[in-house]
C-alpha positions as a Markdown table, in Angstrom:
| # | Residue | x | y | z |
|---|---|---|---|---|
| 1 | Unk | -26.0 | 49.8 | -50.5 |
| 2 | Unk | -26.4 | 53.5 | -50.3 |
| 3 | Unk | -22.4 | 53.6 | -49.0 |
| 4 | Unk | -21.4 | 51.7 | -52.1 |
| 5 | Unk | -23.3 | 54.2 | -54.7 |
| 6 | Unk | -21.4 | 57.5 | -52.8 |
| 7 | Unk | -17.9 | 55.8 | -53.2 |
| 8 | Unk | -18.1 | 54.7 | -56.8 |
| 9 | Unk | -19.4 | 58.2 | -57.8 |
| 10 | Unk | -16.3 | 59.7 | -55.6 |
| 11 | Unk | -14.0 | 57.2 | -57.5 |
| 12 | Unk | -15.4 | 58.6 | -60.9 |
| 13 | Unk | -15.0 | 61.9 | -59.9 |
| 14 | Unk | -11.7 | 61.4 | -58.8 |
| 15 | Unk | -10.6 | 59.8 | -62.3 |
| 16 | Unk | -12.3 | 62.7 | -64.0 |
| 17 | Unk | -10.8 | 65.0 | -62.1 |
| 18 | Unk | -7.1 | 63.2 | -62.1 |
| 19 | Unk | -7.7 | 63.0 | -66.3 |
| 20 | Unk | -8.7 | 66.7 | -66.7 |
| 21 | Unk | -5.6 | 68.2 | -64.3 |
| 22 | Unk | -3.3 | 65.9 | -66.5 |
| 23 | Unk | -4.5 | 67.5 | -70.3 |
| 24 | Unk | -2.3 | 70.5 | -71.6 |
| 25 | Unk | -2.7 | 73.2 | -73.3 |
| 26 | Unk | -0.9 | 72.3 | -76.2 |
| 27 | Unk | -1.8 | 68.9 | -77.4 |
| 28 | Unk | -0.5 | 66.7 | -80.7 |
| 29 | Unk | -1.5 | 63.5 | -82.4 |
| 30 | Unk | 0.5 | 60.3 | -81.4 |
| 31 | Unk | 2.5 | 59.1 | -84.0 |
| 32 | Unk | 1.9 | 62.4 | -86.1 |
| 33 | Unk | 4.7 | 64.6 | -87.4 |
| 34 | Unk | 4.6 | 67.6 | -85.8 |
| 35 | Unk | 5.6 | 71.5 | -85.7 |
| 36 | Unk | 6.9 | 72.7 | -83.0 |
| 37 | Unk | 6.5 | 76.6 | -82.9 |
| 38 | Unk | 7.4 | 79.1 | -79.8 |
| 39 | Unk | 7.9 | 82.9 | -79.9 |
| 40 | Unk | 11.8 | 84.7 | -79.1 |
| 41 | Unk | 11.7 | 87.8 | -77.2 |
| 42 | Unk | 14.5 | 89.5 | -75.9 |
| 43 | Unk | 15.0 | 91.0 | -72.2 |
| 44 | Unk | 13.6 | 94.3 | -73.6 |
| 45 | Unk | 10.5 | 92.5 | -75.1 |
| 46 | Unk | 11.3 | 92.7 | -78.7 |
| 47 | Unk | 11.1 | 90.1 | -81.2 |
| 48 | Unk | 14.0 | 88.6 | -81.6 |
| 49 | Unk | 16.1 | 89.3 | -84.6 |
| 50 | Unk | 16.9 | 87.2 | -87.7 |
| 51 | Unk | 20.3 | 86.6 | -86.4 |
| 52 | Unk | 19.3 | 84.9 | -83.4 |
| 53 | Unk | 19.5 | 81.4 | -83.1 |
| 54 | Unk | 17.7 | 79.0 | -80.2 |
| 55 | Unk | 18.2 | 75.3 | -79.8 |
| 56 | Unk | 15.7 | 72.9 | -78.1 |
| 57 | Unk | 15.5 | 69.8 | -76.0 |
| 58 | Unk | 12.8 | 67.5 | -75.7 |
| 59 | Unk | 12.2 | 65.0 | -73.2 |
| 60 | Unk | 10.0 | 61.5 | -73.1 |
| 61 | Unk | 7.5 | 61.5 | -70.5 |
| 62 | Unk | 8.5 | 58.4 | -68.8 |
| 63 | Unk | 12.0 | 58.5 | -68.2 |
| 64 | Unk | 12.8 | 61.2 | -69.0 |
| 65 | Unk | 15.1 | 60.6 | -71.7 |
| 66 | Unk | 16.0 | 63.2 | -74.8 |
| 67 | Unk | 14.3 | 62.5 | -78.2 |
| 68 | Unk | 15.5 | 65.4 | -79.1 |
| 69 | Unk | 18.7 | 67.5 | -77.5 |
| 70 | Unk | 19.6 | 70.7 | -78.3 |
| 71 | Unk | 19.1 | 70.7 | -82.0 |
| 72 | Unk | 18.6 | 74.3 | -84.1 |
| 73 | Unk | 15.4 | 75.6 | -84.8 |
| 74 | Unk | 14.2 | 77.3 | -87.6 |
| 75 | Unk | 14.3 | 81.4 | -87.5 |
| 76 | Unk | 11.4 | 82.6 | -89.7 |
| 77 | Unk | 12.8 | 86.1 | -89.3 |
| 78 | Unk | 9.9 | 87.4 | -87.4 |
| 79 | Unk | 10.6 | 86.1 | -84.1 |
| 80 | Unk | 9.3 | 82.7 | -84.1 |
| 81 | Unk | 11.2 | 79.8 | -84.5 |
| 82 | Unk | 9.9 | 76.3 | -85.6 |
| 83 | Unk | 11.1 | 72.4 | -85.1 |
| 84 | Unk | 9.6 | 69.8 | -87.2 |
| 85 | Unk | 9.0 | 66.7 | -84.6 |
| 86 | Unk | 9.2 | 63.3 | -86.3 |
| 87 | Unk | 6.5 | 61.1 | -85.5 |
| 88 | Unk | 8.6 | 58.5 | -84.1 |
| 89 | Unk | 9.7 | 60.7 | -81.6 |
| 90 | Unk | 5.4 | 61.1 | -80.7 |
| 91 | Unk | 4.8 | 57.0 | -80.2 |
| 92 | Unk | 4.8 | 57.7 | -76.4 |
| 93 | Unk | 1.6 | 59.1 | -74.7 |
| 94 | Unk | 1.9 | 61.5 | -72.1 |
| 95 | Unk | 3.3 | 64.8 | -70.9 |
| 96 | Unk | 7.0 | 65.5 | -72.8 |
| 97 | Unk | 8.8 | 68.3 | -71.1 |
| 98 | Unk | 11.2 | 71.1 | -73.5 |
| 99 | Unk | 13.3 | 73.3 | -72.8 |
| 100 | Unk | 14.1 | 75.9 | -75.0 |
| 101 | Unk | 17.5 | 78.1 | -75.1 |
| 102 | Unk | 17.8 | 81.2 | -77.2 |
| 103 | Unk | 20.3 | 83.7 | -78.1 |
| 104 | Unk | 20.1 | 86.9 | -79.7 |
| 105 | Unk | 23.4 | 88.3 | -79.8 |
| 106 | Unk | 24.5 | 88.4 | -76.0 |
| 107 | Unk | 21.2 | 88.6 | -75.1 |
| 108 | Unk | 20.8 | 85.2 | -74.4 |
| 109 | Unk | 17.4 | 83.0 | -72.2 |
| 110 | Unk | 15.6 | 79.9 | -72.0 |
| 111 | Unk | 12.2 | 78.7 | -71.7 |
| 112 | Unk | 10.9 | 75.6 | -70.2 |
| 113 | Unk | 7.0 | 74.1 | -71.0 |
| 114 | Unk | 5.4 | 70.8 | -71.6 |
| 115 | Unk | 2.7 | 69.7 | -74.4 |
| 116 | Unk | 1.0 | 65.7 | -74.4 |
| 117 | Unk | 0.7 | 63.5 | -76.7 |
| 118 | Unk | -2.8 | 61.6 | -77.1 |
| 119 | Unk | -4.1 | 59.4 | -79.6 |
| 120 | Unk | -6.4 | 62.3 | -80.7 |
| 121 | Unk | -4.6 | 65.1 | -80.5 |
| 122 | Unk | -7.5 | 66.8 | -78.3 |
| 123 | Unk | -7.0 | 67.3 | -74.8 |
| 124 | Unk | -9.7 | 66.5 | -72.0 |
| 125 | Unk | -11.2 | 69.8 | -71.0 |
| 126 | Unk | -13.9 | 69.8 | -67.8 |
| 127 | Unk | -17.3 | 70.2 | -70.0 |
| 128 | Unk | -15.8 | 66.8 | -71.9 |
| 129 | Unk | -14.9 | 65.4 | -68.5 |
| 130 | Unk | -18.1 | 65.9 | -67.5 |
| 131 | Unk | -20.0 | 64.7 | -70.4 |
| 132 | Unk | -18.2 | 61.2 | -70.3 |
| 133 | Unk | -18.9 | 60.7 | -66.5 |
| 134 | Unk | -22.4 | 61.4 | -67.0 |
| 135 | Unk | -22.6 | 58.9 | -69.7 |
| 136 | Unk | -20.6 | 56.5 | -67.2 |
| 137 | Unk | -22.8 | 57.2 | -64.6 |
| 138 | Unk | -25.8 | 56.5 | -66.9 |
| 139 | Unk | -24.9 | 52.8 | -67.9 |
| 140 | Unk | -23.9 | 52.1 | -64.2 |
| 141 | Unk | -27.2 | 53.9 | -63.1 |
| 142 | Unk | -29.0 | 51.4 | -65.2 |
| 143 | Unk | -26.5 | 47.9 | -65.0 |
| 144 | Unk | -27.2 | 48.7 | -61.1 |
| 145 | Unk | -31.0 | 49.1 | -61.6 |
| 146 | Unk | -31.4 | 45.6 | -63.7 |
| 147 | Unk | -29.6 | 43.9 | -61.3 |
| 148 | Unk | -31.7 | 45.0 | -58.5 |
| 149 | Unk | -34.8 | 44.7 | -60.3 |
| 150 | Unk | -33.4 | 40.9 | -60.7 |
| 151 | Unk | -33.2 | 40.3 | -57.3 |
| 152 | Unk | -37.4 | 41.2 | -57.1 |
| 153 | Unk | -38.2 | 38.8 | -59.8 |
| 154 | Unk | -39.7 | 34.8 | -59.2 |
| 155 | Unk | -36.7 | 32.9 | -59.3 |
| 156 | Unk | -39.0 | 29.4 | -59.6 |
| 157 | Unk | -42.7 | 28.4 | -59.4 |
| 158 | Unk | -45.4 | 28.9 | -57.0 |
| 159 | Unk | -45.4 | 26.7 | -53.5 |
| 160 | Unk | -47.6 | 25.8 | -51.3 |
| 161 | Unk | -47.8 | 28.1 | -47.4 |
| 162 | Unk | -45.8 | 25.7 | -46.1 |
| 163 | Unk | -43.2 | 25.4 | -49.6 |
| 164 | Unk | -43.8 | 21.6 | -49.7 |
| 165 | Unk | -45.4 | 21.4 | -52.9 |
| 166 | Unk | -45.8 | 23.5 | -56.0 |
| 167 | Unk | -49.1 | 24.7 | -57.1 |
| 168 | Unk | -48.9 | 26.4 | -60.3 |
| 169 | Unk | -46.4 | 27.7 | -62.6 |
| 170 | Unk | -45.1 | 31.2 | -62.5 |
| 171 | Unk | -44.2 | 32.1 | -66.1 |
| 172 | Unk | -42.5 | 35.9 | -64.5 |
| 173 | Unk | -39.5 | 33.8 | -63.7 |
| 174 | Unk | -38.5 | 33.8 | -67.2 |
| 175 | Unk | -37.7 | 37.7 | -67.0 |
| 176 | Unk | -34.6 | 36.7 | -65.0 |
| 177 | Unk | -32.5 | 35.5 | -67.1 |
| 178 | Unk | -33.6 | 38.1 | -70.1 |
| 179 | Unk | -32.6 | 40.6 | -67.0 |
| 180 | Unk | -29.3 | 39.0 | -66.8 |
| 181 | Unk | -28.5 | 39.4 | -70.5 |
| 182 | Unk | -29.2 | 43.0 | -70.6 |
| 183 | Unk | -26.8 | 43.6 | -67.2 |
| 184 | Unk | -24.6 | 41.2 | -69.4 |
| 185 | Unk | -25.0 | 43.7 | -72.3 |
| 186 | Unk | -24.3 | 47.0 | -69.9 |
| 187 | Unk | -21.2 | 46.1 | -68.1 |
| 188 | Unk | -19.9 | 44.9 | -72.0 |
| 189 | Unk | -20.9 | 48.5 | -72.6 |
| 190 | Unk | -19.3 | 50.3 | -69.4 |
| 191 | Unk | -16.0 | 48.2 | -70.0 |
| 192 | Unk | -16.1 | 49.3 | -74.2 |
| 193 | Unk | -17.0 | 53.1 | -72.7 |
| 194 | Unk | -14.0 | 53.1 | -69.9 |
| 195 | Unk | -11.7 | 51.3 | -72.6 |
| 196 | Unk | -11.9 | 54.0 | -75.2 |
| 197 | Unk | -11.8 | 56.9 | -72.9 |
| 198 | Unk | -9.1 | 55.6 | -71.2 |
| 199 | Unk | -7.0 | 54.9 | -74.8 |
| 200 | Unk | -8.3 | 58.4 | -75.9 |
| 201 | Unk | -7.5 | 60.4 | -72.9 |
| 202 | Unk | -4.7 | 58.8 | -70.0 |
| 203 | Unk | -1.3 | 59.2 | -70.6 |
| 204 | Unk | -0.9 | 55.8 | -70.5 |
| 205 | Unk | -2.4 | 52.7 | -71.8 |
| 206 | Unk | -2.1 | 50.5 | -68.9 |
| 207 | Unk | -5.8 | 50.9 | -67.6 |
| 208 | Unk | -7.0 | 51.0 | -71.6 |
| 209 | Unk | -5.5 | 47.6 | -72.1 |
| 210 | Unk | -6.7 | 46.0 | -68.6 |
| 211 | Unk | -10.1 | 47.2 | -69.5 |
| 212 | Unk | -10.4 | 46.4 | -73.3 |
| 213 | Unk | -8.7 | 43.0 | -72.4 |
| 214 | Unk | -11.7 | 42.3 | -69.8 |
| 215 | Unk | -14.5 | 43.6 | -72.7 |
| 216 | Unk | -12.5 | 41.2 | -75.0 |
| 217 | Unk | -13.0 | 38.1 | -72.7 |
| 218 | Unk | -16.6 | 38.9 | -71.9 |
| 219 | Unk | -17.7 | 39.2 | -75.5 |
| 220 | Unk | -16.2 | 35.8 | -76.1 |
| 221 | Unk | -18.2 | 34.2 | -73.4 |
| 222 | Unk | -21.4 | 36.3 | -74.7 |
| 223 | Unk | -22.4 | 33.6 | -77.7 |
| 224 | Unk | -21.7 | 30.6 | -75.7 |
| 225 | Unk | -23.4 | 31.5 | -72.4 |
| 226 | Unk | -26.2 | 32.8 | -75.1 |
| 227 | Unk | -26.3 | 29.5 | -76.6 |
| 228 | Unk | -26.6 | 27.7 | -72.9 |
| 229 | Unk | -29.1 | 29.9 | -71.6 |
| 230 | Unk | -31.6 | 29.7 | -74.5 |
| 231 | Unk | -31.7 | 25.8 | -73.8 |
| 232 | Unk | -31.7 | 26.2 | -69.7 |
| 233 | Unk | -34.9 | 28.5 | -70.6 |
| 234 | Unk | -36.4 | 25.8 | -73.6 |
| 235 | Unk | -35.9 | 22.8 | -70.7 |
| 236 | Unk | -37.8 | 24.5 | -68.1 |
| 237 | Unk | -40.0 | 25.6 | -70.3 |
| 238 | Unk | -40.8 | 21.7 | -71.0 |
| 239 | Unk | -40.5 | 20.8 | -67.8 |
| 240 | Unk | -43.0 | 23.4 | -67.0 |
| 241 | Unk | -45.5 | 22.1 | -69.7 |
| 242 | Unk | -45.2 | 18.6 | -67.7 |
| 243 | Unk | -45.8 | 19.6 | -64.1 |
| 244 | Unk | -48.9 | 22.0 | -65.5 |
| 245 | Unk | -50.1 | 18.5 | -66.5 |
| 246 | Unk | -49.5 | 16.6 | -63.8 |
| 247 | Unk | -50.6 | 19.7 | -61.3 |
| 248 | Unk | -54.0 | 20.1 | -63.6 |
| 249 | Unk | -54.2 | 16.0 | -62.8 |
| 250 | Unk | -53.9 | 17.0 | -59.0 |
| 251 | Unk | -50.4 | 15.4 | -58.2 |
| 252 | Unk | -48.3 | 16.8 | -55.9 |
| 253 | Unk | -45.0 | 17.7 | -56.7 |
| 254 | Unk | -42.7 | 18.0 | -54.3 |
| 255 | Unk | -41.0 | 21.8 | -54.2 |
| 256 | Unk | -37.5 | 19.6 | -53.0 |
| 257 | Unk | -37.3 | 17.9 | -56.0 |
| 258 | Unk | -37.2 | 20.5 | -58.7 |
């Protein structure tokens, strides 16, 4: 058991890790028009002139295909130089690689970066990495606990030394399946949680839609295996009325029956 805790909490880690190396420093909205603003400087380390001129290329993150290739930028005549990015050109998530080439009379250069695209327009950084493993780590802490504390519970009456007969009802039993619903509740709540960060934060949605997808499924079944667990628990209660009865009578029931 102990074997299983230390490689989940690796496995988070690693996913943490992997999601915080893969965040830039420039970050935009999905979707969201977009300024695109970079500095000129010459080979001497001047700002570049109001004559110059640069054109840039920008590539999708998955194939690496142009959505936009070698168009002018705009010179605001004190060195920088701005592109307006369409937000249909921003539907992908992920890193987008430009490149940037300038020219300021024969002085000419290029420049070469990358900026991602989220749903948020905020980029992971460690303390936020952290923060959501933590809370991961919390709701798995505790789905993990319930179920063991399941496993320690009465799962049916009280027998006999010899487990022949039952002599009296054991009314703790009843906890298990209330401890079921609420590890029901907490992996509907680590599969939400994983979803979300996921959409929020990977630069794709693959793992966002496998997750969400298995949250969707599991809140379907919620209400019906609700609906068929509150009248599993109202029939043994009855049942349990009649063997008090009968055991209060002094019949033996047989434990192989029930």
């Amino acid at each position: 058991m102990k074997k299983r805790y230390i490689i989940l909490v690796i496995l988070l880690i690693a996913i943490v890790v992997f999601m915080t190396n893969t965040a830039s420093a420039e970050t935009f909205v999905q979707s969201s028009t977009t300024d695109f603003t970079k500095t000129c400087t010459n080979k001497t380390g001047s700002i570049c002139s109001p004559t110059a001129v640069c054109e840039l290329t920008i590539k999708l993150p998955i194939n690496n295909s142009r959505v936009v290739s070698n168009t002018s930028m705009t010179n605001n005549d004190d060195g920088i130089f701005n592109y307006t990015i369409a937000g249909d050109n921003l539907n992908t998530l992920g890193k987008y690689n430009w490149d940037m080439f300038c020219c300021d009379g024969s002085d000419c250069g290029e420049a070469h970066g990358n900026f991602l695209v989220t749903k948020t327009g905020v980029e992971l950084s460690q303390d936020k990495a952290m923060i959501y493993l933590g809370m991961l780590a919390l709701l798995i802490l505790m789905f993990i606990s319930v179920c063991i504390a399941s496993i320690f519970l009465p799962s049916g009456n009280n027998k006999d030394k010899n487990e022949e007969y039952f002599i009296s009802i054991n009314n703790l039993k009843y906890l298990r399946p209330i401890f079921y619903a609420v590890a029901w509740g907490l992996l509907l709540a680590i599969l939400f949680t994983s979803s979300n960060i996921s959409f929020l934060y990977l630069e794709t949605e693959m793992m966002g839609n496998l997750l969400f997808a298995s949250f969707k499924v599991m809140f379907a079944m919620t209400l019906p295996l609700f609906v068929v667990g509150f009248l599993f628990i109202l029939a043994s209660a009855f049942r349990d009325v009649e063997m008090k009865k009968l055991i209060e009578r002094g019949v033996q029931i047989p434990s192989r029956h029930i």
